[in-house]
Each structure stands twice: as C-alpha cells, then as structure tokens.
Chimera marker file (.cmm) of the C-alpha trace (Angstrom):
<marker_set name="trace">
<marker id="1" x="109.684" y="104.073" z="93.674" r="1" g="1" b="0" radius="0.5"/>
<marker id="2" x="106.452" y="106.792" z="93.751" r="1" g="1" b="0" radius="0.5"/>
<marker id="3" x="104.585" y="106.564" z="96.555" r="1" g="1" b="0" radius="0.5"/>
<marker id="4" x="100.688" y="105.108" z="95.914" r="1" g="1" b="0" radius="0.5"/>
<marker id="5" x="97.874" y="107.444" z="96.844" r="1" g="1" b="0" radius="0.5"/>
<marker id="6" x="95.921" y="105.417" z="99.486" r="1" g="1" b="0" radius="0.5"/>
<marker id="7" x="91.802" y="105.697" z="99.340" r="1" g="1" b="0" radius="0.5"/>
<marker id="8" x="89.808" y="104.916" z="102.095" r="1" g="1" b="0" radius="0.5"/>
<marker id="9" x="86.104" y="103.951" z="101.246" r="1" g="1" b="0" radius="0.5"/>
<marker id="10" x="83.030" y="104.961" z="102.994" r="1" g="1" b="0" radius="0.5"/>
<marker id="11" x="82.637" y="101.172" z="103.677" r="1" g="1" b="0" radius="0.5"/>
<marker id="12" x="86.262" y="100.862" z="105.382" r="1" g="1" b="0" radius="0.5"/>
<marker id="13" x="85.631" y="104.203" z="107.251" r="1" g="1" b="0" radius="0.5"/>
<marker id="14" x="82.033" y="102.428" z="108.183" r="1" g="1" b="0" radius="0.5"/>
<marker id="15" x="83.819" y="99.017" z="109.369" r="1" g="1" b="0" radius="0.5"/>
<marker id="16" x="86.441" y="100.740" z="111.386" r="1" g="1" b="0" radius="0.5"/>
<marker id="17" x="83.936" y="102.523" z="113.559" r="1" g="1" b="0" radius="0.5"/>
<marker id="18" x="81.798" y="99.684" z="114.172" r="1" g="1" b="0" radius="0.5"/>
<marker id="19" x="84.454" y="98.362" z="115.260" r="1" g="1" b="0" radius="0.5"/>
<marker id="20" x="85.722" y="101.059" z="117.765" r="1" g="1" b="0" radius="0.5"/>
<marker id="21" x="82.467" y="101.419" z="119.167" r="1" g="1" b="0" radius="0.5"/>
<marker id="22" x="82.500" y="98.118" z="120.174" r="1" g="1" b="0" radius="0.5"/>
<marker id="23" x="85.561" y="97.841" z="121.771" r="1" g="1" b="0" radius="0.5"/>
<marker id="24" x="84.800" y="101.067" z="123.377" r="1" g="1" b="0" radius="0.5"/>
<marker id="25" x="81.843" y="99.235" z="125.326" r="1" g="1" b="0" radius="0.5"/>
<marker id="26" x="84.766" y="97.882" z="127.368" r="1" g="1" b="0" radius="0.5"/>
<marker id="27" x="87.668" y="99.833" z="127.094" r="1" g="1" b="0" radius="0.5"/>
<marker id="28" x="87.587" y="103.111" z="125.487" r="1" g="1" b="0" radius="0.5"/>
<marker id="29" x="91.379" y="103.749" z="125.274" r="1" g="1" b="0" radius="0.5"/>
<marker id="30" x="92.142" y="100.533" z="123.883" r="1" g="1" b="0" radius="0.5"/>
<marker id="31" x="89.778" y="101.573" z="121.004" r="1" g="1" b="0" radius="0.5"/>
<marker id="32" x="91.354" y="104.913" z="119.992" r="1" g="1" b="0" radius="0.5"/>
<marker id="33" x="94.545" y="102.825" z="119.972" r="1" g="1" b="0" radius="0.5"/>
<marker id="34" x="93.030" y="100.322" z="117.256" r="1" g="1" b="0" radius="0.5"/>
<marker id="35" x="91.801" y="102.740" z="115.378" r="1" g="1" b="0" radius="0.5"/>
<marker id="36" x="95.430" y="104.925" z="115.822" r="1" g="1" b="0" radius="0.5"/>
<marker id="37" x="97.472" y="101.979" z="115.067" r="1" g="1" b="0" radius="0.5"/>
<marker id="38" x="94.733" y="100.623" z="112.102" r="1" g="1" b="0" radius="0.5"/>
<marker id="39" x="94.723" y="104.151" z="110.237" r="1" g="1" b="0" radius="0.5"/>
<marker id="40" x="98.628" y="104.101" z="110.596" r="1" g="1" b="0" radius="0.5"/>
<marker id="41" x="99.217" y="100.840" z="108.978" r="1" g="1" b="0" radius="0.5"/>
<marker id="42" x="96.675" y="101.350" z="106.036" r="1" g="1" b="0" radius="0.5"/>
<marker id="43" x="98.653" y="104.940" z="105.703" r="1" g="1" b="0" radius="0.5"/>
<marker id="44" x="101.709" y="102.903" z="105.383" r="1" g="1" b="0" radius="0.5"/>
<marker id="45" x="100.295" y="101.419" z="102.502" r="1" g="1" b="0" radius="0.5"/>
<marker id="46" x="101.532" y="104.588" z="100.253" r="1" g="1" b="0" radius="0.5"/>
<marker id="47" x="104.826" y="102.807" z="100.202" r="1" g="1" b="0" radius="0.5"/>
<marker id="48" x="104.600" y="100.252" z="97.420" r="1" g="1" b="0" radius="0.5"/>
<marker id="49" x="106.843" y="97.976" z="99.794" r="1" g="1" b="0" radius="0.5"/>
<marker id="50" x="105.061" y="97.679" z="102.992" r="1" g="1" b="0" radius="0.5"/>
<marker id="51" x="104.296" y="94.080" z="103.494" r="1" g="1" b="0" radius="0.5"/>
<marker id="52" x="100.429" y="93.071" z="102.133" r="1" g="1" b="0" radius="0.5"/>
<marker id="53" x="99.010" y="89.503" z="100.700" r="1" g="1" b="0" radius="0.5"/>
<marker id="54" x="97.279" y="87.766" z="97.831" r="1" g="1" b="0" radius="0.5"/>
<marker id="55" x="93.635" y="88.490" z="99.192" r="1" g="1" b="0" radius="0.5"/>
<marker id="56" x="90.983" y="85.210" z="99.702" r="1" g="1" b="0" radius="0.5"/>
<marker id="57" x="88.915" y="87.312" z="96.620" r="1" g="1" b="0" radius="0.5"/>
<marker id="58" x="90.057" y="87.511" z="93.528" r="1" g="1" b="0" radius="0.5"/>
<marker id="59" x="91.792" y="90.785" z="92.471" r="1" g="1" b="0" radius="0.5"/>
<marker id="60" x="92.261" y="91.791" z="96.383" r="1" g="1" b="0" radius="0.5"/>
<marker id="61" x="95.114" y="92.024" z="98.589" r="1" g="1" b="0" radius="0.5"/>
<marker id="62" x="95.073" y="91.938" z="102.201" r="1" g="1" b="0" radius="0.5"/>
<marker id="63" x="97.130" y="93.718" z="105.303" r="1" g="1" b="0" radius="0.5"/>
<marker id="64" x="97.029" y="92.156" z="108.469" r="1" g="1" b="0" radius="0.5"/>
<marker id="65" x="96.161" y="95.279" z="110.949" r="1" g="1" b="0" radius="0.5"/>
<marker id="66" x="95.736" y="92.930" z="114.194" r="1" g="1" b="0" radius="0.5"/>
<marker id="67" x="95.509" y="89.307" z="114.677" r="1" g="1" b="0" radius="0.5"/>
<marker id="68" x="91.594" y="89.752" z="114.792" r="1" g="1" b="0" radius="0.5"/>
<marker id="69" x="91.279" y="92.238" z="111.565" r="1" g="1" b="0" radius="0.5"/>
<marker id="70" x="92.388" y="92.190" z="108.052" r="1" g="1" b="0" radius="0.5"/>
<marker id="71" x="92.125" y="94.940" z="105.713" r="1" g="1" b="0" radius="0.5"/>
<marker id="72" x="90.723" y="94.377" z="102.087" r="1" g="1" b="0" radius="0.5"/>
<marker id="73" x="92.166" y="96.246" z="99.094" r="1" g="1" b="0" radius="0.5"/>
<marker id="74" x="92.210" y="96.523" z="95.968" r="1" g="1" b="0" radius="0.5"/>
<marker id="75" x="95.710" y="98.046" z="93.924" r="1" g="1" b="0" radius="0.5"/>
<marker id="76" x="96.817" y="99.452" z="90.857" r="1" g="1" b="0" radius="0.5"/>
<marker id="77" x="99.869" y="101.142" z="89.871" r="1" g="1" b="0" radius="0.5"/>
<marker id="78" x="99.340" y="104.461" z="91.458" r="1" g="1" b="0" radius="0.5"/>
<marker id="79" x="96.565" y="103.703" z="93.976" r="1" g="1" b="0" radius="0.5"/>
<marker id="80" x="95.321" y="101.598" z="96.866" r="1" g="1" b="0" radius="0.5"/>
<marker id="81" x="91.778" y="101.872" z="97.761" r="1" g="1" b="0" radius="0.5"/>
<marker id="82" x="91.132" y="100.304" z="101.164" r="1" g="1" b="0" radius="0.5"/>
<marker id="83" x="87.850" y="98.074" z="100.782" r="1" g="1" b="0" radius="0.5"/>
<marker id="84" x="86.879" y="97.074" z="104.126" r="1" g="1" b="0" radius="0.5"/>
<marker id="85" x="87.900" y="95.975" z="107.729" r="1" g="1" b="0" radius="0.5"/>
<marker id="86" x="87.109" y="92.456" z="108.454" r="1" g="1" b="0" radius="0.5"/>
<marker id="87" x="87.279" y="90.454" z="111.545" r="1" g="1" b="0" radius="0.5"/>
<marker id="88" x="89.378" y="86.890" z="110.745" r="1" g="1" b="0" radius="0.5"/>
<marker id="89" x="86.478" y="85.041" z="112.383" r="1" g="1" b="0" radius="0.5"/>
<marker id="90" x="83.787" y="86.415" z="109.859" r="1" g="1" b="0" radius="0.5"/>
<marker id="91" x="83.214" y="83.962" z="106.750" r="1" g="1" b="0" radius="0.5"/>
<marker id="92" x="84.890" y="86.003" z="103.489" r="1" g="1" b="0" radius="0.5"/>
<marker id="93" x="84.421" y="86.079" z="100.947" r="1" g="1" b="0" radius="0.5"/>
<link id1="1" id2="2" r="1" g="1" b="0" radius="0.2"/>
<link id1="2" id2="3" r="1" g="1" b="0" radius="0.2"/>
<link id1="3" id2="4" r="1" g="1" b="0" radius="0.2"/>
<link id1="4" id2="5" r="1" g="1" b="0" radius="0.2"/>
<link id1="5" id2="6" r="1" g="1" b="0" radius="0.2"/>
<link id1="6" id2="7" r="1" g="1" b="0" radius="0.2"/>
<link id1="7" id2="8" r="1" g="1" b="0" radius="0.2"/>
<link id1="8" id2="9" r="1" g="1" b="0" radius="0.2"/>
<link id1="9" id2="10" r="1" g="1" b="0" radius="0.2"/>
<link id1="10" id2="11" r="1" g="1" b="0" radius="0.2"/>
<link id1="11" id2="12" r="1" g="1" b="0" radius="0.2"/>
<link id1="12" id2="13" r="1" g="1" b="0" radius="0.2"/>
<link id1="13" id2="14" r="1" g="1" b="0" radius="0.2"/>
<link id1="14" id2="15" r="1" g="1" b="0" radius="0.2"/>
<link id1="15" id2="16" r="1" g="1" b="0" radius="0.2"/>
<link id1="16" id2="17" r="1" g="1" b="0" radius="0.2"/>
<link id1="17" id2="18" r="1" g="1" b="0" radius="0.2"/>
<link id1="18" id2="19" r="1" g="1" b="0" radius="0.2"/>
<link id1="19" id2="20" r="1" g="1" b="0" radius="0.2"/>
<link id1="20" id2="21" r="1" g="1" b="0" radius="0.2"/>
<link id1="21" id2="22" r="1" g="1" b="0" radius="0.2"/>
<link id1="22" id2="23" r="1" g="1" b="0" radius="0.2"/>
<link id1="23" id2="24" r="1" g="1" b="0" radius="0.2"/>
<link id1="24" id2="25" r="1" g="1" b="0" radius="0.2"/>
<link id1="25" id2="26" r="1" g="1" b="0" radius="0.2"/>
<link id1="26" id2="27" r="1" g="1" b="0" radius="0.2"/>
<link id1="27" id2="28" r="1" g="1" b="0" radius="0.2"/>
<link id1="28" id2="29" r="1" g="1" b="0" radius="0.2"/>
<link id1="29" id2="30" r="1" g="1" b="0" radius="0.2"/>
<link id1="30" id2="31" r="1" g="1" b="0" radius="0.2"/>
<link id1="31" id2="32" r="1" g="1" b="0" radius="0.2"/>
<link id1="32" id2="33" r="1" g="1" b="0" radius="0.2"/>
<link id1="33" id2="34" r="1" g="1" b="0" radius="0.2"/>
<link id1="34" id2="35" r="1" g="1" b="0" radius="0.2"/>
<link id1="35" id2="36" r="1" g="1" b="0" radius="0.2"/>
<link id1="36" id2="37" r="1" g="1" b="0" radius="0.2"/>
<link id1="37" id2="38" r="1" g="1" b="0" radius="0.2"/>
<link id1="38" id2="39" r="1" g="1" b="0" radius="0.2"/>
<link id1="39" id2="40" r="1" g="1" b="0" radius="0.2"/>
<link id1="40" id2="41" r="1" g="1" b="0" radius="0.2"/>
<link id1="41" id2="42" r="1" g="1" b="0" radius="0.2"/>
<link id1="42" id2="43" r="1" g="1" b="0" radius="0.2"/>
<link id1="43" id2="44" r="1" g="1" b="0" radius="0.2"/>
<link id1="44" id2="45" r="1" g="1" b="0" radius="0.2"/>
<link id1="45" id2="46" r="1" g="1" b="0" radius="0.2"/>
<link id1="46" id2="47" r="1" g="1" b="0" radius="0.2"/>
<link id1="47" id2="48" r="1" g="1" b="0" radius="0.2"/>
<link id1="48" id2="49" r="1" g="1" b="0" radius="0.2"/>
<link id1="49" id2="50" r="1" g="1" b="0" radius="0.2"/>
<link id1="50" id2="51" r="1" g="1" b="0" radius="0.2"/>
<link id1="51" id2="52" r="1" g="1" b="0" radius="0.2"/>
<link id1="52" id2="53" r="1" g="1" b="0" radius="0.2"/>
<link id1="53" id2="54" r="1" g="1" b="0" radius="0.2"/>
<link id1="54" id2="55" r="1" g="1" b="0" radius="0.2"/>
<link id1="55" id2="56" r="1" g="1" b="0" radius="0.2"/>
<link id1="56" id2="57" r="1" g="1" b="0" radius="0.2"/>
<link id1="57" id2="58" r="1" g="1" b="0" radius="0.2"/>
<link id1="58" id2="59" r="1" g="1" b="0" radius="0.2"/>
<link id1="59" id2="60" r="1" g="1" b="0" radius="0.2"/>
<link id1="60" id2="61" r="1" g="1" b="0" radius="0.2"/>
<link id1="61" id2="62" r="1" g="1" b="0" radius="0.2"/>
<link id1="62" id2="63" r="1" g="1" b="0" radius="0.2"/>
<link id1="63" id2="64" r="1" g="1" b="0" radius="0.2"/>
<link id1="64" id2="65" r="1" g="1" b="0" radius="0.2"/>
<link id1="65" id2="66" r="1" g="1" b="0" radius="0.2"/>
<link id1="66" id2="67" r="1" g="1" b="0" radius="0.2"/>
<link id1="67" id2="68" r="1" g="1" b="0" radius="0.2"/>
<link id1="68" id2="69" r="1" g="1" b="0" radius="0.2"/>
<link id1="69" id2="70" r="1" g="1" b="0" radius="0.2"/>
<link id1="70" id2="71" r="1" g="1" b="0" radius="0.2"/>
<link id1="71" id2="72" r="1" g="1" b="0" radius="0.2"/>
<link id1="72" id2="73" r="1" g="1" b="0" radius="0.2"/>
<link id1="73" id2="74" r="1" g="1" b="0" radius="0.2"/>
<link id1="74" id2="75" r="1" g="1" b="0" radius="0.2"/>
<link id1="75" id2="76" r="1" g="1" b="0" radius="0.2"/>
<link id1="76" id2="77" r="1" g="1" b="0" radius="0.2"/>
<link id1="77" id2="78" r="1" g="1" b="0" radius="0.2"/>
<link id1="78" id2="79" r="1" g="1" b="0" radius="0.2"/>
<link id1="79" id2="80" r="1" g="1" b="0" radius="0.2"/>
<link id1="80" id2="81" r="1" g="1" b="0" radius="0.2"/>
<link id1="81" id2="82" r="1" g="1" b="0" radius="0.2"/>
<link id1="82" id2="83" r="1" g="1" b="0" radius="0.2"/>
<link id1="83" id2="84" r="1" g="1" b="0" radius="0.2"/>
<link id1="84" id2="85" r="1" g="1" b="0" radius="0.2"/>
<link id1="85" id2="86" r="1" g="1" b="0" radius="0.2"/>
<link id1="86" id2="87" r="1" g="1" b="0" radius="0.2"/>
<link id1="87" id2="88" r="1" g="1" b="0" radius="0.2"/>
<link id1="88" id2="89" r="1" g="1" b="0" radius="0.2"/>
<link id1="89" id2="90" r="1" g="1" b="0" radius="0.2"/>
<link id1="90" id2="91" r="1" g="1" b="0" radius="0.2"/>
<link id1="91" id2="92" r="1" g="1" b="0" radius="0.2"/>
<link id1="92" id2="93" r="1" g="1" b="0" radius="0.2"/>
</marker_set>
C-alpha cells in the first residue's frame, strides 16, 4: 500500500502552538513533548493503516493525539491534510 502524503494546514500549525504555549505557562518540557509526540502521530498518518475515526463533521476523520486533543482531517486517496487540533472539551462541530 503507497504511503499518503500528509499536509499540515496553517490552521493545525496555528492550533498546535496555542496549545504549547499554554502548557508551557506551567511546564515547558511537558509542552515540547506534546507537540513531539502530536507531530509524530499526525506523521504516522502517511501509513494508510494507522488507526483514525469517522470524524463528528461530515467528510472528516479524526486521530486521537491525547485524551484532551483530537486531530481533524480530511482524506483522499493519496493525501491527508490535517485540519485542526481540538481540545475534546470544546463544542465541535
């Protein structure tokens, strides 16, 4: 099976920052690990196998980064383009 090209959107790239630099308030190291282990898993998303779900919006799928965050994404047959980075709390869509 080819491997998918993964995109990550200025929006994503946007979320995942906010993100860090909040957690960084508190614990810097435990930031750069999030965003390590977050850019890792949506990497792993080349492989058409790696585990992802039906998405709450129609036409999206969804990869489960951390209990708090879920990834949005969209797929076709030779791409993934990463959406955005949403905390489970937040109301979506």
């Amino acid at each position: 099976m080819t491997a998918l090209q993964v995109i990550k959107t200025d929006q994503f790239l946007l979320d995942l920052e906010a993100v860090v630099l909040f957690i960084a308030q508190d614990n810097v190291i435990a930031a750069l690990d999030l965003e390590q282990h977050v850019h890792s898993q949506v990497d792993s998303l080349a492989d058409p196998n790696f585990p992802r779900r039906l998405g709450r919006a129609p036409g999206t799928l969804e990869l489960v980064v951390h209990p708090n965050y879920v990834v949005v994404l969209r797929q076709t047959d030779t791409t993934v383009t990463v959406l955005n980075l949403l905390h489970v709390a937040r109301q979506y869509p």
